[in-house]
Residue, then its C-alpha position, 0 to 999 in steps of 0.5 A: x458900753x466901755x465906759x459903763x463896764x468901767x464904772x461898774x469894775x471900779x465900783x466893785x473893786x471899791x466896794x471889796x476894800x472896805x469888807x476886806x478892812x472889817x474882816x481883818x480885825x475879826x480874823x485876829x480876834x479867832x486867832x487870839x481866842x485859839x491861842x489863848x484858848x490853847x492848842x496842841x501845836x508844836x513850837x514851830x507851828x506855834x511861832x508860825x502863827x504868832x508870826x503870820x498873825x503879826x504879819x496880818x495886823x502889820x498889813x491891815x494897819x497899812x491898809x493893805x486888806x487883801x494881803x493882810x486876811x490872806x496872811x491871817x488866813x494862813x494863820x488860821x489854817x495852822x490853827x485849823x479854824x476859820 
């Protein structure tokens, strides 16, 4: 029963990873179309986004899914999408 409970927690675990990887890239695809739509945020909420998105895009590339769409979400929340 331990084992089966196991198997079925890691089976998860690997299932998330691969939905977190697609979610990030169309996570940074409504962050440009906000920025390059335009806003009304301030230079420093401006550079903030920049910043997270930069960050977010760092973290996906080196496969770290989870951190990246919780960064970029940040980012979105500054830019009030999601």
């Amino acid at each position: 029963m331990k084992a089966l409970l196991a198997t079925l927690a890691l089976a998860g675990a690997l299932l998330t990873v691969p939905a977190y990887a697609f979610q990030c890239p169309a996570d940074m695809a409504k962050i440009d179309a906000a920025l390059q739509a335009g806003t009304n945020l301030s230079a420093a909420q401006l550079a903030e986004v920049k910043r997270l998105r930069q960050e977010g895009e760092r973290f996906h590339k080196a496969g770290n899914h989870g951190e990246s769409v919780k960064v970029l979400g940040e980012a979105m929340d500054v830019l009030g999408i999601n």
